[in-house]
Legacy VTK file of the C-alpha trace (Angstrom):
# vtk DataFile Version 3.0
C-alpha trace
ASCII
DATASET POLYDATA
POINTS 271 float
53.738 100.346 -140.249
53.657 101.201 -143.689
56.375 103.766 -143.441
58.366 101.583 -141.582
59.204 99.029 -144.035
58.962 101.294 -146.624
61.194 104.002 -145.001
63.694 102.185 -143.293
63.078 98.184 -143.410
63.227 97.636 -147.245
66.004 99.959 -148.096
68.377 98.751 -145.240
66.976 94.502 -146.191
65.821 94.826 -142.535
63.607 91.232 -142.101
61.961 91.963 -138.637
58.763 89.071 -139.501
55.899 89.225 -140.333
54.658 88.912 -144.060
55.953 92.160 -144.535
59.343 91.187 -143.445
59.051 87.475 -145.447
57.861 89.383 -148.600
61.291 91.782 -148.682
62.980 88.387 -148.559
60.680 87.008 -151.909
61.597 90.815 -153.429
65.151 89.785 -153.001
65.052 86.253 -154.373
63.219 87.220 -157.502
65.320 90.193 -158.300
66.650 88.347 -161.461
63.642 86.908 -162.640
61.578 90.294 -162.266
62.946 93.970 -162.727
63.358 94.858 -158.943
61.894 91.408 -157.936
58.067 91.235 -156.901
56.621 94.063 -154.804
56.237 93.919 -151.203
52.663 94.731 -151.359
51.755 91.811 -153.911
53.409 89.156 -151.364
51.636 90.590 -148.397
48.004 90.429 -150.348
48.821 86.983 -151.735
49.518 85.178 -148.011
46.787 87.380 -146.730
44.211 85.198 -148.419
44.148 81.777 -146.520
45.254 83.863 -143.122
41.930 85.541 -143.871
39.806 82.149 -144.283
41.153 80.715 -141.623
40.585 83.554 -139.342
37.211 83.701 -140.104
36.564 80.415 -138.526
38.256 81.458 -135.637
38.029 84.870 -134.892
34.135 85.647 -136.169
32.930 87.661 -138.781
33.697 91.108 -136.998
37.008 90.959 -136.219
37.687 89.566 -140.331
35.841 92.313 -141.463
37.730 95.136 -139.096
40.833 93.572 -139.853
40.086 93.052 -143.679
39.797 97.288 -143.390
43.237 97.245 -142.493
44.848 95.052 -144.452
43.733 97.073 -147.296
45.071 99.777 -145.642
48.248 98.875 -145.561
48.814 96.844 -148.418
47.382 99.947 -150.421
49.865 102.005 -148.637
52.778 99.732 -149.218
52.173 99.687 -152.586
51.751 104.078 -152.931
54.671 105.133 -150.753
58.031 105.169 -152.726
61.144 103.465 -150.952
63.506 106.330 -149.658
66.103 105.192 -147.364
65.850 108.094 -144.654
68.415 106.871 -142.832
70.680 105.839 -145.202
72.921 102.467 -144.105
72.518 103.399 -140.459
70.905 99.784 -139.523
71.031 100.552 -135.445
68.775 103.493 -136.212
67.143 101.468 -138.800
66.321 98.992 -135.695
65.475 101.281 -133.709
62.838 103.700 -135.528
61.683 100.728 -137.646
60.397 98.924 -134.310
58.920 102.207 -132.620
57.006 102.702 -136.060
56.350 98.842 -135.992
54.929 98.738 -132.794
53.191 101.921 -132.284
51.307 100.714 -135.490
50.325 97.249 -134.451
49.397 98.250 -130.941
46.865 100.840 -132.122
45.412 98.013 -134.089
45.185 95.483 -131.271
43.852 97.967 -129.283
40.776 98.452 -131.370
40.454 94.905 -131.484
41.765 94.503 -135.402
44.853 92.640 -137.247
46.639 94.199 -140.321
46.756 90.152 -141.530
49.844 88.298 -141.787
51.701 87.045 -138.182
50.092 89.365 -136.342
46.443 87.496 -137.334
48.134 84.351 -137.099
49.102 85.350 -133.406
45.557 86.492 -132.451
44.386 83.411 -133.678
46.864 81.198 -132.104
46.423 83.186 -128.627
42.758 82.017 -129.512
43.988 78.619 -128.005
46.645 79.643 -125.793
45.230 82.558 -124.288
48.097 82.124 -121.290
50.658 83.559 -123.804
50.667 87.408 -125.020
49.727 88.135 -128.563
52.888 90.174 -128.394
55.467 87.052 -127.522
53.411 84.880 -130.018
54.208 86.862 -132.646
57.816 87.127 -131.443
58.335 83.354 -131.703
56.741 83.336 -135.367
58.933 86.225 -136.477
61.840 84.320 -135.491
61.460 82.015 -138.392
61.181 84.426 -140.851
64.214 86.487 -139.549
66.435 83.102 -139.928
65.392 83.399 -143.283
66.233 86.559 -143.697
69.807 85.915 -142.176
70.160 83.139 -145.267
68.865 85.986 -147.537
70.904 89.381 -145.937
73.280 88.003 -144.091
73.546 87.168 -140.330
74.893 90.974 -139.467
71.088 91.851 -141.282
69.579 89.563 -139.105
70.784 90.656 -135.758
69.966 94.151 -136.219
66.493 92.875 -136.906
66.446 90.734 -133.766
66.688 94.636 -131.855
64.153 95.929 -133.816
61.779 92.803 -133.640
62.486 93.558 -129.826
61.412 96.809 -130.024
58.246 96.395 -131.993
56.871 93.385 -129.293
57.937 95.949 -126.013
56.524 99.027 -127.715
53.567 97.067 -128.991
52.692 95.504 -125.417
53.173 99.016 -124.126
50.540 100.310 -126.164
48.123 97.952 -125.634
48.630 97.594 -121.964
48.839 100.868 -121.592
45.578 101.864 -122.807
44.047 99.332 -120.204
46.300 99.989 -117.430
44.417 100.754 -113.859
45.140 101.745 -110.589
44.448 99.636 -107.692
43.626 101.289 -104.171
43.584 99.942 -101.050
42.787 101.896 -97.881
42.686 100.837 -94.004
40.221 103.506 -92.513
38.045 103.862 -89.556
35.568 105.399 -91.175
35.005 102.770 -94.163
31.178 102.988 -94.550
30.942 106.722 -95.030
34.349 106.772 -97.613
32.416 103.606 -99.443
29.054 105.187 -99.979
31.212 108.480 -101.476
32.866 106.403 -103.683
29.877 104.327 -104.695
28.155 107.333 -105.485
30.463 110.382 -106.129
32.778 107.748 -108.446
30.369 105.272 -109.588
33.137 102.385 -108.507
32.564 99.471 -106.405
34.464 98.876 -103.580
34.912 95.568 -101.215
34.886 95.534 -97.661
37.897 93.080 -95.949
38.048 92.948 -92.360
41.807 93.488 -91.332
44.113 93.566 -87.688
46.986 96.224 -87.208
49.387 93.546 -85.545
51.350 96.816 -83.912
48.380 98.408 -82.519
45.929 95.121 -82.245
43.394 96.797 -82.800
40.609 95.711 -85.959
40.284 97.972 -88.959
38.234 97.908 -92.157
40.176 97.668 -95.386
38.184 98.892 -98.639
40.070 97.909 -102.058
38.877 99.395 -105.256
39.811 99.322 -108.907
39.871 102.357 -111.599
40.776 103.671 -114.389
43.944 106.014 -113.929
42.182 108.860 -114.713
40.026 108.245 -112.129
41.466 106.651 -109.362
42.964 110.828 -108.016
38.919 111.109 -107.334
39.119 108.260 -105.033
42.356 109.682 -103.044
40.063 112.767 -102.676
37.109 110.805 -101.350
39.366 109.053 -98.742
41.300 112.206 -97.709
37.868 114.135 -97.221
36.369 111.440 -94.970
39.744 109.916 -93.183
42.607 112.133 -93.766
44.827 109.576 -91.499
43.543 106.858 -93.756
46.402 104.334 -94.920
46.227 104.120 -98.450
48.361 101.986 -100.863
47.895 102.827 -104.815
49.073 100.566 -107.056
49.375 99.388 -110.786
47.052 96.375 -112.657
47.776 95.494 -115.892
44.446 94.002 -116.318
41.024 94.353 -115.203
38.087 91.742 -115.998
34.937 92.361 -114.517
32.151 94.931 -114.683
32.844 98.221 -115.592
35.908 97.380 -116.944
36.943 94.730 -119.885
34.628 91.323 -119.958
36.049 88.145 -119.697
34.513 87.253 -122.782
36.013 89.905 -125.060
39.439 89.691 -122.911
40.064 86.316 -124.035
38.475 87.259 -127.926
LINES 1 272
271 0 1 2 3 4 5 6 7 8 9 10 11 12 13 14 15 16 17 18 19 20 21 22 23 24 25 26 27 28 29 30 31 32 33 34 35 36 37 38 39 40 41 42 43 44 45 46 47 48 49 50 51 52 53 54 55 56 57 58 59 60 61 62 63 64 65 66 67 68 69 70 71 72 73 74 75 76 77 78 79 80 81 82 83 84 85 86 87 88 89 90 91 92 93 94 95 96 97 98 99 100 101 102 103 104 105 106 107 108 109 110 111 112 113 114 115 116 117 118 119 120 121 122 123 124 125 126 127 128 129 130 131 132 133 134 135 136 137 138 139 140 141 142 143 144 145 146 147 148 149 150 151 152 153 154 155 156 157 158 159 160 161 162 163 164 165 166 167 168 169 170 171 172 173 174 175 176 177 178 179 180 181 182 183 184 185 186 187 188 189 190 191 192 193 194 195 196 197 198 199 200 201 202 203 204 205 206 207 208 209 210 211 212 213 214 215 216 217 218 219 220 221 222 223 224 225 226 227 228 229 230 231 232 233 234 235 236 237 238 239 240 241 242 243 244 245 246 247 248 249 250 251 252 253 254 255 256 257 258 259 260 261 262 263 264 265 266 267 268 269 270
């Protein structure tokens, strides 16, 4: 993330949001009171502080004290990397890495449960309350503030190369995230459901649920067992199934989520 604004956001006067992207715009407002105007990194630790107390109301102790790490992190990093302009005034590139970099970055740091401060605390403490609404798309709707005030500041030709890259960051971010927790769901009709089940229970440690289904061609009843895995497990399931019931019908298919045992708890889901 640090690289990113560094790199490419600063040079190119790239505001994508965030405090990152609201602190470029105070470095251009004060460039004739202070040589260069203030740093980036002094912006991002000043707003930091009362994101920080009120986050520790709302998100615990823990998750201040992870994200507190990384905060430091960054703001130490935005403050030791120089500003080279790798790519020049190519701002659709710009847009483009800028939001990878972006969004790789914040995803890892959702994923472990963290914040790097700044919008993307404020989102994971407004999700707190409206936990219906991605941290990703809160975020979004924050950053849209600061990139109107970057259009006053740039220019509007600025800001709508940072509306791509803003769109990148959220897609790449929610891809990270997700992906990490992504399962797969199978669901097999079988006539031999108690022997596959018991394999499964024990062979895969995974629970599976028993549904009692029709075939409306053939009228006859059938047993339909649904279970949930991880993807690098669920292949061990197809292998159960084809073992036992090799003209099993089996349907495999994506979850974004799972909440329940042996997965993510409802508890830390909504945290």
């Amino acid at each position: 993330m640090a690289a990113g604004v560094r790199f490419i956001y600063e040079p190119l006067g790239l505001v994508t949001g965030g405090v990152s992207g609201f602190a470029i715009i105070v470095k251009f407002l004060t460039r004739s009171f202070f040589n260069g105007g203030i740093p980036v990194w002094i912006t991002n630790a000043v707003i930091n502080i009362p994101l920080f107390i009120a986050g520790r109301y709302v998100k615990g102790r823990k998750y201040i004290i992870r994200s507190f790490f990384a905060v430091v992190i960054f703001t130490a990093e935005l403050s030791f990397l120089p500003e080279i302009p790798v790519l020049g005034n190519d701002m659709l590139m710009g847009a483009v890495y800028g939001g990878v970099l972006s969004g790789a970055g914040l995803g890892i740091v959702m994923v472990r449960m963290s914040s790097t401060g700044g919008t993307d605390l404020l989102g994971a403490i407004i999700r707190h309350y409206i936990p219906q609404y991605s941290i990703a798309t809160v975020i979004m709707y924050i950053d849209t503030v600061i990139i109107a005030l970057g259009a006053a500041a740039f220019g509007i030709r600025s800001a709508m190369y940072a509306v791509i890259a803003v769109y990148i960051t959220s897609k790449v971010m929610d891809a990270v995230v997700s992906g990490i927790r992504y399962s797969k769901l199978v669901i097999a009709i079988t006539d031999n459901s108690e022997d596959i089940s018991y394999q499964i229970m024990n062979r895969a440690n995974r629970g599976v649920t028993l549904v009692k289904a029709k075939g409306m061609y053939s009228g006859n009843d059938k047993d339909m067992l649904i279970c949930a895995a991880p993807k690098r497990e669920y292949i061990k399931l197809i292998r159960i199934i084809s073992e036992k019931d090799a003209k099993a019908f089996v349907m495999i298919s994506d979850i974004r989520e799972v909440l329940g045992e042996g997965f993510v708890g409802a508890e830390k889901f909504l945290d």
